[in-house]
Predicted model as a PDB file, atoms N, CA, C, CB and O in Angstrom, pLDDT in the B-factor column:
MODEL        1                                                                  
ATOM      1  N   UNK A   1     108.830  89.648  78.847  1.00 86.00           N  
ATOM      2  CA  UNK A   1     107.888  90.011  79.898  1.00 86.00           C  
ATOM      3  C   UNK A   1     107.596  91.506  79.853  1.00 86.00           C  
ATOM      4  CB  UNK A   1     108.436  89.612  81.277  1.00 86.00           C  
ATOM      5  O   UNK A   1     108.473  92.345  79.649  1.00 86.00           O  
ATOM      6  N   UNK A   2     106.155  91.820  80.080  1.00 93.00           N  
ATOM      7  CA  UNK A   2     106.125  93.189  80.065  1.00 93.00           C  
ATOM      8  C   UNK A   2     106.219  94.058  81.362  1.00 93.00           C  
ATOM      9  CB  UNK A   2     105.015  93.476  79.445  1.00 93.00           C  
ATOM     10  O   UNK A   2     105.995  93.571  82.470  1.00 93.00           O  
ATOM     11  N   UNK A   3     106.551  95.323  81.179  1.00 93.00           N  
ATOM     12  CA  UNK A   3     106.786  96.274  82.838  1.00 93.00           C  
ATOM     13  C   UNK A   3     105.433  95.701  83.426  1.00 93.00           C  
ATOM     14  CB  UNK A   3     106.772  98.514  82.790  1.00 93.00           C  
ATOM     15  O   UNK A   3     104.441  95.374  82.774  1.00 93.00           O  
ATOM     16  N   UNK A   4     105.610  95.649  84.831  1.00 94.00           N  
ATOM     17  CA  UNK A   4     104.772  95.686  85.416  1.00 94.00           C  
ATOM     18  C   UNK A   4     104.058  97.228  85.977  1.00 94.00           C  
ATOM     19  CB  UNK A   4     105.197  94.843  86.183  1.00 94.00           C  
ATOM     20  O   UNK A   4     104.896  98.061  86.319  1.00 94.00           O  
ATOM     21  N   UNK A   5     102.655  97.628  86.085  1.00 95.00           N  
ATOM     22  CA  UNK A   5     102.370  98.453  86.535  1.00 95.00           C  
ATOM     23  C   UNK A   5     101.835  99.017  87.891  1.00 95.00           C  
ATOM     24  CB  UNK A   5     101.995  98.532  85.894  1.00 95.00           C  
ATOM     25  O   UNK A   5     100.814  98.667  88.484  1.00 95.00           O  
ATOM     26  N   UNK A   6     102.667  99.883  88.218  1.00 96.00           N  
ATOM     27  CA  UNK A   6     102.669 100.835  89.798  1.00 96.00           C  
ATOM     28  C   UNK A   6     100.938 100.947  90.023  1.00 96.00           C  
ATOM     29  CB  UNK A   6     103.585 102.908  89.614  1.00 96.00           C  
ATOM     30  O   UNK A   6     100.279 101.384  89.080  1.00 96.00           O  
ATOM     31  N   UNK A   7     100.311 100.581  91.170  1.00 96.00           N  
ATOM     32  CA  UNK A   7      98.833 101.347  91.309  1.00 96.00           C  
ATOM     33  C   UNK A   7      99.355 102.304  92.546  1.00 96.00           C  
ATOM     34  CB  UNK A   7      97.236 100.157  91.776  1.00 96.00           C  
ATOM     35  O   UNK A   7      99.792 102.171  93.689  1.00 96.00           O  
ATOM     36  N   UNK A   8      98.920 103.751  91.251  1.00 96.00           N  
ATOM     37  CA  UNK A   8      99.226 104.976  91.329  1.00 96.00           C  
ATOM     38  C   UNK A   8      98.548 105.318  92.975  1.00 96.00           C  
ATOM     39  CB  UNK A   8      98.607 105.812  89.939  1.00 96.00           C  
ATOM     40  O   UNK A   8      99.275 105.760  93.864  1.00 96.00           O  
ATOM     41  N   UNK A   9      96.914 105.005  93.214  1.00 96.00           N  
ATOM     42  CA  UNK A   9      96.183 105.410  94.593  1.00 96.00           C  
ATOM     43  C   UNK A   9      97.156 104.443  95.659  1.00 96.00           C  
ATOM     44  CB  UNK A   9      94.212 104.927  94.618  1.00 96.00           C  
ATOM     45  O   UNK A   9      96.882 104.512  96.858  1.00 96.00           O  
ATOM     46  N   UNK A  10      98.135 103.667  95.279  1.00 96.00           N  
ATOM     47  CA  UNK A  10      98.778 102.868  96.293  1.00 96.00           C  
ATOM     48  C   UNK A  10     100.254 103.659  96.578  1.00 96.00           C  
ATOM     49  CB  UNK A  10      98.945 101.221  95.732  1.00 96.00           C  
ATOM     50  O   UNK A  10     100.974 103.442  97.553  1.00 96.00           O  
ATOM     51  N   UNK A  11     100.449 104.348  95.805  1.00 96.00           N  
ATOM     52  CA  UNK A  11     101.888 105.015  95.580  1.00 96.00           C  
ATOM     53  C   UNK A  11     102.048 105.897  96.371  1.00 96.00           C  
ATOM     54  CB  UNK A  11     102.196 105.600  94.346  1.00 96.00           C  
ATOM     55  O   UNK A  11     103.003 106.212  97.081  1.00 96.00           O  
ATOM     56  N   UNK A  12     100.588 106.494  96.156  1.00 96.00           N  
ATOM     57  CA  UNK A  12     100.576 108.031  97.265  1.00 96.00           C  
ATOM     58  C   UNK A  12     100.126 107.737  98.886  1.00 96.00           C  
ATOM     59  CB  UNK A  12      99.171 109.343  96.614  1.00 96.00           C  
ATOM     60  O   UNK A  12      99.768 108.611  99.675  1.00 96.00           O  
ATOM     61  N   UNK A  13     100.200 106.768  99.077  1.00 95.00           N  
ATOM     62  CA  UNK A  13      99.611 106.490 100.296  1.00 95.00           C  
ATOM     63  C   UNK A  13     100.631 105.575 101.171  1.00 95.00           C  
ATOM     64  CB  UNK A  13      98.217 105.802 100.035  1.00 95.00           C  
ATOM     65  O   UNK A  13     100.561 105.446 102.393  1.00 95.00           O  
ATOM     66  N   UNK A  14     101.645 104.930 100.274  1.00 96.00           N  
ATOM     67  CA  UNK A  14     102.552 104.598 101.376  1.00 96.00           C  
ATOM     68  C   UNK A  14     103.899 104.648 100.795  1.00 96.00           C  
ATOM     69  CB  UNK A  14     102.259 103.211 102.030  1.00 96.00           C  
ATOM     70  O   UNK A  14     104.086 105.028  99.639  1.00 96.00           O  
ATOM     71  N   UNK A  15     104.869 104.258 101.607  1.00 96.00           N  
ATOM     72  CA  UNK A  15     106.397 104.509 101.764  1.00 96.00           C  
ATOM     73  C   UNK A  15     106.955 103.485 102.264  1.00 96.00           C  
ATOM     74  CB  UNK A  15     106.796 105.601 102.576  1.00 96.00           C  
ATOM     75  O   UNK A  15     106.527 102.532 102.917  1.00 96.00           O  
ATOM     76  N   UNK A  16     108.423 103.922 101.714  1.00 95.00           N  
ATOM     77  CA  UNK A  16     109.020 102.588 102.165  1.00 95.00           C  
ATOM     78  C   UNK A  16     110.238 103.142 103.280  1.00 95.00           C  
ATOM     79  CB  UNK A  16     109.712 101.599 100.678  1.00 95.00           C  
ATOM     80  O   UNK A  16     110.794 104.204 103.000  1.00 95.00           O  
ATOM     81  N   UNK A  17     110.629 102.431 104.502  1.00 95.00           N  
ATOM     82  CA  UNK A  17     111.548 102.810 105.387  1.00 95.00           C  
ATOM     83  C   UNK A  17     112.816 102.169 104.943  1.00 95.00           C  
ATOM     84  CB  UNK A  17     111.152 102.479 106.754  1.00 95.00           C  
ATOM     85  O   UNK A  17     112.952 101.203 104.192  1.00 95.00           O  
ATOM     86  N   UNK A  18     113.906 103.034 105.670  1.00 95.00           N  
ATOM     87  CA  UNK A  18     115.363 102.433 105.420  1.00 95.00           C  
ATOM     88  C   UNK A  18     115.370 100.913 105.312  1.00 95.00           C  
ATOM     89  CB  UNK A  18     116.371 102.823 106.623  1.00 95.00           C  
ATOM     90  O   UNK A  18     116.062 100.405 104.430  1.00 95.00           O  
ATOM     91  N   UNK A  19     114.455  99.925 106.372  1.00 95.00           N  
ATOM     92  CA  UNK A  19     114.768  98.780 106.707  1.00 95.00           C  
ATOM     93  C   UNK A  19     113.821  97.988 105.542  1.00 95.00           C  
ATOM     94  CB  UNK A  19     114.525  98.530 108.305  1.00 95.00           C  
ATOM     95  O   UNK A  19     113.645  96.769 105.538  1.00 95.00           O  
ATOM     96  N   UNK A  20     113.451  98.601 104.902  1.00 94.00           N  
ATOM     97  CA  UNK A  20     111.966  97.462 103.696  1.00 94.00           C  
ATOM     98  C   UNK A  20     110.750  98.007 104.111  1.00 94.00           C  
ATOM     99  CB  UNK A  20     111.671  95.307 104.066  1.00 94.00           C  
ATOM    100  O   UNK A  20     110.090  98.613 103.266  1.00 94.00           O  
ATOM    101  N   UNK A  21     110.245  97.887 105.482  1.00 95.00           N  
ATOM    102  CA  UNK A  21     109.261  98.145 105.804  1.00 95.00           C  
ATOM    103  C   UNK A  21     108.113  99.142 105.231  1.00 95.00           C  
ATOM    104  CB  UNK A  21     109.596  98.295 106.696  1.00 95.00           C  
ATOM    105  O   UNK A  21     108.639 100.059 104.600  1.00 95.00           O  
ATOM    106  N   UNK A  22     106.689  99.228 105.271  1.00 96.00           N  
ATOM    107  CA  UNK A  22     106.042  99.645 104.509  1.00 96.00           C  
ATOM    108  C   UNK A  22     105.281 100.456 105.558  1.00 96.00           C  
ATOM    109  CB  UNK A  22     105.470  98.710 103.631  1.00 96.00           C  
ATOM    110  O   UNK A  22     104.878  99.892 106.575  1.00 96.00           O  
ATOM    111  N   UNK A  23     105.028 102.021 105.308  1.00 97.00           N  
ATOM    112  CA  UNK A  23     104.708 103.254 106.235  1.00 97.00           C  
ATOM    113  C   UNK A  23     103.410 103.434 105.774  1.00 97.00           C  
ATOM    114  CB  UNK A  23     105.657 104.646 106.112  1.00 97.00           C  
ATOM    115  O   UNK A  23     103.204 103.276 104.571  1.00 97.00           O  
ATOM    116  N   UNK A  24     102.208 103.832 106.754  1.00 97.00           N  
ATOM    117  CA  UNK A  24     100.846 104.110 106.061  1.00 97.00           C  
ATOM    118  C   UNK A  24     100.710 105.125 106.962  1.00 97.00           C  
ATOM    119  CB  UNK A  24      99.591 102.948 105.964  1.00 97.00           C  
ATOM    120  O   UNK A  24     101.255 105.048 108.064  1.00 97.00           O  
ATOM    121  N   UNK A  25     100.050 106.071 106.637  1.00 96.00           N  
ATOM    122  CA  UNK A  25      99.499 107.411 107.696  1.00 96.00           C  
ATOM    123  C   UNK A  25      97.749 106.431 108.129  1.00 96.00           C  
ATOM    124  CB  UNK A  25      99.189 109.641 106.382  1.00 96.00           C  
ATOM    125  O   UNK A  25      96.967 105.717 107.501  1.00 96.00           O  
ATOM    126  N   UNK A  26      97.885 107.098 109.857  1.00 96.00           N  
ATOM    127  CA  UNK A  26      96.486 106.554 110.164  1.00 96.00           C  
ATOM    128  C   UNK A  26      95.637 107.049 109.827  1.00 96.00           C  
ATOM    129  CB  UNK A  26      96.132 106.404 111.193  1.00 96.00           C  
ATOM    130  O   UNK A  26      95.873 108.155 109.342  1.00 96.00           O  
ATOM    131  N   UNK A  27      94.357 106.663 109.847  1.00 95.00           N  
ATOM    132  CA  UNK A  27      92.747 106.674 109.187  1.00 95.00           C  
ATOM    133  C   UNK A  27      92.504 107.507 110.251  1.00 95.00           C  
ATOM    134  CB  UNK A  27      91.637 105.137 109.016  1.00 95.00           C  
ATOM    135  O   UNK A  27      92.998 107.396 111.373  1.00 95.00           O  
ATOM    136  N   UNK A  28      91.318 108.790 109.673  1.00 95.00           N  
ATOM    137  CA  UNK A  28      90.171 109.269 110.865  1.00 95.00           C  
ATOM    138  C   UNK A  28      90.692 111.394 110.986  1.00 95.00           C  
ATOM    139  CB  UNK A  28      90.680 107.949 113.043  1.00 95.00           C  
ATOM    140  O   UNK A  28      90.132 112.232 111.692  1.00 95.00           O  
ATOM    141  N   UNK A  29      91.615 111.565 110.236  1.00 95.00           N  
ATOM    142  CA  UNK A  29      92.459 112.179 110.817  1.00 95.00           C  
ATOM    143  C   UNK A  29      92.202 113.327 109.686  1.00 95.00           C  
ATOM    144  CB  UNK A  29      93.871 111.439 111.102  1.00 95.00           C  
ATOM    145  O   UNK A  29      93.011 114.214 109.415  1.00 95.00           O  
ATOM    146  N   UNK A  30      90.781 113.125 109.007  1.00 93.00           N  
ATOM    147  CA  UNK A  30      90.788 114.244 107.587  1.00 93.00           C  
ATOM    148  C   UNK A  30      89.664 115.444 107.906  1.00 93.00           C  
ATOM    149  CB  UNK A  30      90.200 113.304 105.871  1.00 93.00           C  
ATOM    150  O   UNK A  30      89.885 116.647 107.774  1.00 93.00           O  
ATOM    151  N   UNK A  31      88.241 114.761 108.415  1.00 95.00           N  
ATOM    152  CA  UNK A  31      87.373 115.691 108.398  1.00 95.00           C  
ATOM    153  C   UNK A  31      86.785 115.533 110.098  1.00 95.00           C  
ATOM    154  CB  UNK A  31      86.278 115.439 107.070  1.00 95.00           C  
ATOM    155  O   UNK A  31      87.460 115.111 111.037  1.00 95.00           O  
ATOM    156  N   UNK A  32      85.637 115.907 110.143  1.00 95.00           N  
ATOM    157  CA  UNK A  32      84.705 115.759 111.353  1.00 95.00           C  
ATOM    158  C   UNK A  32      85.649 116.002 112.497  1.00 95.00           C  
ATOM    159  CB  UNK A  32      83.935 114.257 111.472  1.00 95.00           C  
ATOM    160  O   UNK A  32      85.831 115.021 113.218  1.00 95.00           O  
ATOM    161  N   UNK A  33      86.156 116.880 112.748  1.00 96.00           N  
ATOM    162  CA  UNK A  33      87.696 117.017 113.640  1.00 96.00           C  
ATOM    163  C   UNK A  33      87.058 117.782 114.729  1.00 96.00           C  
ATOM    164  CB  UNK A  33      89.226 117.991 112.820  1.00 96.00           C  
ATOM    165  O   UNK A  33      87.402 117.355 115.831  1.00 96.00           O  
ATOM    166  N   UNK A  34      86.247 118.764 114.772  1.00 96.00           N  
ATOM    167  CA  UNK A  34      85.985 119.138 115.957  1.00 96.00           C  
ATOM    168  C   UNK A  34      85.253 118.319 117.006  1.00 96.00           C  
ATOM    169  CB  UNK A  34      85.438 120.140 115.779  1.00 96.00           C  
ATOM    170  O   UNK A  34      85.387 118.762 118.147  1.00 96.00           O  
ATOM    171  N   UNK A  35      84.592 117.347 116.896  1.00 96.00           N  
ATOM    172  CA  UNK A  35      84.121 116.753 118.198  1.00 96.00           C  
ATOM    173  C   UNK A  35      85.076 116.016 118.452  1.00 96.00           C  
ATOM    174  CB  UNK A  35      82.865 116.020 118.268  1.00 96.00           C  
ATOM    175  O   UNK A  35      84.893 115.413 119.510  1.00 96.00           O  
ATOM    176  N   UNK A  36      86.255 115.727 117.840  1.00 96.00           N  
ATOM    177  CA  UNK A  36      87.147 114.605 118.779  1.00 96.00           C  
ATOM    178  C   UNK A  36      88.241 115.354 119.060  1.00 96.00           C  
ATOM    179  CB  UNK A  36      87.657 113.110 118.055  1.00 96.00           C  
ATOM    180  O   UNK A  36      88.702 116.308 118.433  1.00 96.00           O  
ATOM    181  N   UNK A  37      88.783 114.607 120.504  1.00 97.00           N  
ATOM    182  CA  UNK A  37      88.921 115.083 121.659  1.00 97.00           C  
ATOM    183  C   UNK A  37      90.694 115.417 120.982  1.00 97.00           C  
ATOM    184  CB  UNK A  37      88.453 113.924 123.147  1.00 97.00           C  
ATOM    185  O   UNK A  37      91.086 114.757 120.019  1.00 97.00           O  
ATOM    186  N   UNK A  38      91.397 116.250 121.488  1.00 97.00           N  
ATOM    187  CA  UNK A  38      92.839 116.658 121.408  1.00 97.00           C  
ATOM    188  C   UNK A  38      93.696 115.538 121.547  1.00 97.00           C  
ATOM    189  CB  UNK A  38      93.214 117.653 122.432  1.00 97.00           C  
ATOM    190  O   UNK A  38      94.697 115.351 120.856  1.00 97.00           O  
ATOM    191  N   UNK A  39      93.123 114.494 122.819  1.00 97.00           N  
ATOM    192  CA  UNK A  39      94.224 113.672 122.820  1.00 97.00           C  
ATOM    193  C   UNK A  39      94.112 112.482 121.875  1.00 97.00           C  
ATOM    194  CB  UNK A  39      94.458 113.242 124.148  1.00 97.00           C  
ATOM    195  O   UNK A  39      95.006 111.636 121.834  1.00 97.00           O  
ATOM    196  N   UNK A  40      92.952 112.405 121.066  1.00 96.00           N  
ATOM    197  CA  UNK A  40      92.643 111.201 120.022  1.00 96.00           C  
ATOM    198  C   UNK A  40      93.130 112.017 118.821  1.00 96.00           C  
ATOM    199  CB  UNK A  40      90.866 110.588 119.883  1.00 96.00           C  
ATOM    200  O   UNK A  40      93.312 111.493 117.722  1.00 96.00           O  
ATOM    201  N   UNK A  41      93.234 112.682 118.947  1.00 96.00           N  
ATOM    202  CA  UNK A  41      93.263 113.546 117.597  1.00 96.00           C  
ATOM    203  C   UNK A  41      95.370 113.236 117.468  1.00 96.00           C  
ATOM    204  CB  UNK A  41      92.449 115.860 117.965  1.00 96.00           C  
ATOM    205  O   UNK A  41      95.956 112.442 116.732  1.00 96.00           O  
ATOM    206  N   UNK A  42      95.840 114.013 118.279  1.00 96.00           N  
ATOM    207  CA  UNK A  42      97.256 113.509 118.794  1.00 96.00           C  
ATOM    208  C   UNK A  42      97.662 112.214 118.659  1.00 96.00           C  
ATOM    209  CB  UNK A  42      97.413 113.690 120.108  1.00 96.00           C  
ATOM    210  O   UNK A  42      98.802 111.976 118.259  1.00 96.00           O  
ATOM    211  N   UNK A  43      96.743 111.167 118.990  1.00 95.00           N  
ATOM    212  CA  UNK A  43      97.082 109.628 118.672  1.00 95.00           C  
ATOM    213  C   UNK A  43      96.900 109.387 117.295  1.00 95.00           C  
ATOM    214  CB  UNK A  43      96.183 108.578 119.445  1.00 95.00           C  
ATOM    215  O   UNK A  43      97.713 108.617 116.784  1.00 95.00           O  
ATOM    216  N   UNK A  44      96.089 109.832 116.632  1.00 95.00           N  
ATOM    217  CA  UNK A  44      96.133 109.526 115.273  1.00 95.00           C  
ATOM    218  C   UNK A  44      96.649 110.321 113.973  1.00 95.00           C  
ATOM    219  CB  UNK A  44      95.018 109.298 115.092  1.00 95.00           C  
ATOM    220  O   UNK A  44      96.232 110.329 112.815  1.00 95.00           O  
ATOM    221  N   UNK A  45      97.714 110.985 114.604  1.00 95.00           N  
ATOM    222  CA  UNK A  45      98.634 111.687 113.820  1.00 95.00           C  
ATOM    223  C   UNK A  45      99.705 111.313 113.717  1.00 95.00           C  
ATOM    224  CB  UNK A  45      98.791 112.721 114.070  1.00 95.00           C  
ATOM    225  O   UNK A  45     100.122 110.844 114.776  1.00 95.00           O  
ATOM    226  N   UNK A  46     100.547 111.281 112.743  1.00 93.00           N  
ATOM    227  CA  UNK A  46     102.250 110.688 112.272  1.00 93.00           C  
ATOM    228  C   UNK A  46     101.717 109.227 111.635  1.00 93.00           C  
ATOM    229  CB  UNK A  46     103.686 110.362 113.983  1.00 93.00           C  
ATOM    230  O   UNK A  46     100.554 108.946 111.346  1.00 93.00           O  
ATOM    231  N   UNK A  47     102.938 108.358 111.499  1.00 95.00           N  
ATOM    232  CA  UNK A  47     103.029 107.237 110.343  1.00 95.00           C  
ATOM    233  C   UNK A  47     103.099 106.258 111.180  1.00 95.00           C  
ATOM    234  CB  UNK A  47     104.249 107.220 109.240  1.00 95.00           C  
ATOM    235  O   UNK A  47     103.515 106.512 112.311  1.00 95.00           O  
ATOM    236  N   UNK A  48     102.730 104.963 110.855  1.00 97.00           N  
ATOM    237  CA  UNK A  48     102.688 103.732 111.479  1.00 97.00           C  
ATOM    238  C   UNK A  48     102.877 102.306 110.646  1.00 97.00           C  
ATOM    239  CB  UNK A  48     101.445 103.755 112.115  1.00 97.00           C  
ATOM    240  O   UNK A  48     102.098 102.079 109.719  1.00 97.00           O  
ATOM    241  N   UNK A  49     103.594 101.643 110.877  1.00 97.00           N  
ATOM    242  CA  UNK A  49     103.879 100.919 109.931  1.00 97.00           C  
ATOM    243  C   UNK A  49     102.831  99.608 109.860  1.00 97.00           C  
ATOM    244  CB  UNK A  49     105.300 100.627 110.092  1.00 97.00           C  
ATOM    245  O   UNK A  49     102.174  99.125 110.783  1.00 97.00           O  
ATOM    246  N   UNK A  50     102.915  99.070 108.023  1.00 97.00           N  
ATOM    247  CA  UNK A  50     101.667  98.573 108.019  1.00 97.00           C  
ATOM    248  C   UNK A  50     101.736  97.137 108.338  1.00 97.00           C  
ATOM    249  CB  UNK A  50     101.017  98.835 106.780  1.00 97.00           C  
ATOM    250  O   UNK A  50     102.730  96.588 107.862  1.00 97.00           O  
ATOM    251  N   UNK A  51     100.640  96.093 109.278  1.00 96.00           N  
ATOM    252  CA  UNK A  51     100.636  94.957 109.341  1.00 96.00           C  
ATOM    253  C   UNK A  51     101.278  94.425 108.580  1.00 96.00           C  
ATOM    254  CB  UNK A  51      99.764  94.577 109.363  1.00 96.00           C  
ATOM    255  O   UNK A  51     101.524  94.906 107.474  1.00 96.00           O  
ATOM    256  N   UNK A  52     101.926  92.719 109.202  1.00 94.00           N  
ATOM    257  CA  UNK A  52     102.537  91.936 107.864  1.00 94.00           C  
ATOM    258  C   UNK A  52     101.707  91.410 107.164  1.00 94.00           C  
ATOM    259  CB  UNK A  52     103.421  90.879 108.049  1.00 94.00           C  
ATOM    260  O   UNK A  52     102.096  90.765 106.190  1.00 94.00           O  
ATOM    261  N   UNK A  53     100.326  91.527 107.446  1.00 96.00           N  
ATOM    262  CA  UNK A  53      99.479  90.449 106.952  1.00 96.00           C  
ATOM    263  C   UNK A  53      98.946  91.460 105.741  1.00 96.00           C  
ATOM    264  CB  UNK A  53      98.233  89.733 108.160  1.00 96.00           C  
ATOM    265  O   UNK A  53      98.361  91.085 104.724  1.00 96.00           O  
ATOM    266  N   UNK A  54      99.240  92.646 106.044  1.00 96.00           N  
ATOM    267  CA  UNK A  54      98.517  93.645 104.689  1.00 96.00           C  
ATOM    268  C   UNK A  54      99.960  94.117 103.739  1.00 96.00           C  
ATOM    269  CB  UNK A  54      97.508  95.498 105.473  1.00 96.00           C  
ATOM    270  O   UNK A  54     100.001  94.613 102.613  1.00 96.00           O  
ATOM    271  N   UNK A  55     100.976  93.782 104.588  1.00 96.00           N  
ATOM    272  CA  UNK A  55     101.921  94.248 103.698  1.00 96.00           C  
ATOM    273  C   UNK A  55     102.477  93.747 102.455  1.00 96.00           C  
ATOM    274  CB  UNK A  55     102.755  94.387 104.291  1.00 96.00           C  
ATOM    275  O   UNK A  55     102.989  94.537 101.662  1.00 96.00           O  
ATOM    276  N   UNK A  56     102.405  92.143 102.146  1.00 95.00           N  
ATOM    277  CA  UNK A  56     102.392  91.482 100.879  1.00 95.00           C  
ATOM    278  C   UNK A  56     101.469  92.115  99.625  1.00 95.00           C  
ATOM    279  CB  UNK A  56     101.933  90.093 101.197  1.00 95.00           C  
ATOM    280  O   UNK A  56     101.894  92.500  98.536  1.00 95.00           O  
ATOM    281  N   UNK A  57      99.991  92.108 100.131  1.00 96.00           N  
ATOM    282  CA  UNK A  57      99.306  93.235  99.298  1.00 96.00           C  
ATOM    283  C   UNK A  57      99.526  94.002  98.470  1.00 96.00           C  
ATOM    284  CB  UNK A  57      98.969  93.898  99.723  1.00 96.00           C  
ATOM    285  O   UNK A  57      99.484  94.022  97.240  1.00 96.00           O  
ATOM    286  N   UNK A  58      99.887  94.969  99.614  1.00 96.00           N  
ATOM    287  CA  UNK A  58     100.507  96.666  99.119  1.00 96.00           C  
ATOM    288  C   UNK A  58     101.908  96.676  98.157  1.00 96.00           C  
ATOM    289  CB  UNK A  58     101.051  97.682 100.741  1.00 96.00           C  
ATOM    290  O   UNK A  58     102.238  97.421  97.235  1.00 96.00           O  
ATOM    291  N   UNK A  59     102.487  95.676  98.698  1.00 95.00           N  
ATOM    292  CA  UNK A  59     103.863  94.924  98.152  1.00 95.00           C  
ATOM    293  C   UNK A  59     103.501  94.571  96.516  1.00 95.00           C  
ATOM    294  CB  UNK A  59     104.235  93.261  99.169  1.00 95.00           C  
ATOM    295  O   UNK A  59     104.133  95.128  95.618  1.00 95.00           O  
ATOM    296  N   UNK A  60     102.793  93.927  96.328  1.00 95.00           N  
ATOM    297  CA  UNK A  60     102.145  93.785  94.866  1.00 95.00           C  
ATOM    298  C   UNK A  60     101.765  94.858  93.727  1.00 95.00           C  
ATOM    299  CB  UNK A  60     100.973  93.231  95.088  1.00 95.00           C  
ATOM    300  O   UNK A  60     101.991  95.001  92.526  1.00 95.00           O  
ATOM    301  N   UNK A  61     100.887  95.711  95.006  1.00 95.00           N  
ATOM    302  CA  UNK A  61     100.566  96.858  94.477  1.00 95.00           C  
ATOM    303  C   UNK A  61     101.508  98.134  93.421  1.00 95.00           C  
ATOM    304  CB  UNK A  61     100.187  97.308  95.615  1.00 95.00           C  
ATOM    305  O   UNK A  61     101.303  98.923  92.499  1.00 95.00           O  
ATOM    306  N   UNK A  62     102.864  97.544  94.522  1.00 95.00           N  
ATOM    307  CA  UNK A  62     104.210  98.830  94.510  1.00 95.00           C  
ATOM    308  C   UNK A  62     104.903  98.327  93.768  1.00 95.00           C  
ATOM    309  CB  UNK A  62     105.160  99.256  95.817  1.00 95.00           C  
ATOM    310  O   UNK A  62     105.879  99.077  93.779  1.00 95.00           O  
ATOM    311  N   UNK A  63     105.217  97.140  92.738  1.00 94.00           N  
ATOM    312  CA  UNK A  63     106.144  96.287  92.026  1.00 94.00           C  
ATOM    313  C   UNK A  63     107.426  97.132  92.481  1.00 94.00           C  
ATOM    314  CB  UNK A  63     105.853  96.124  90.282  1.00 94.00           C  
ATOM    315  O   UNK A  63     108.033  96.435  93.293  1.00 94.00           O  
ATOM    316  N   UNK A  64     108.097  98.381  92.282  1.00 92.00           N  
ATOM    317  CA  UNK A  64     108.980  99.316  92.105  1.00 92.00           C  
ATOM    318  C   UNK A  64     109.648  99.633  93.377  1.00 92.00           C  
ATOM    319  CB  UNK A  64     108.396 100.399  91.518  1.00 92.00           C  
ATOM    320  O   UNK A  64     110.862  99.797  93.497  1.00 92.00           O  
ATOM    321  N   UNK A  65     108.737  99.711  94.359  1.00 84.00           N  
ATOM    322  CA  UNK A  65     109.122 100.255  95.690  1.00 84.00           C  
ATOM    323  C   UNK A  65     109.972  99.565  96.462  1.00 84.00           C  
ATOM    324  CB  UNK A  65     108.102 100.451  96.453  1.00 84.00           C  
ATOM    325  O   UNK A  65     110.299 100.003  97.565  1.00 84.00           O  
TER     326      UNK A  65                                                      
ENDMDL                                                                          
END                                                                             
């Protein structure tokens, strides 16, 4: 059987926690920043872990992780 291969744009974008679980940073949080408001801006900062229904996916994606 041959290695399976890592997708690299999937590598940099999530993590894995002590427990398995799979970490994604939230969306919205890169450009166009001045019209939204401090406290949305605050909510969509730090890591959140990703649905189970997307996490098999990403799981594929990460063979390694």
């Amino acid at each position: 059987m041959p290695k399976l291969k890592t997708r690299k744009a999937a590598a940099k974008r999530f993590e894995k926690t002590g427990s398995g679980k799979l970490r994604r940073r939230k969306a919205f949080k890169n450009h166009l920043l001045q019209h939204k408001s401090a406290t949305r801006k605050r909510r969509i900062t730090g890591l959140v872990v990703v649905n189970e229904r997307d996490a098999e996916n990403v799981q594929l994606m990460l063979p390694y992780l």
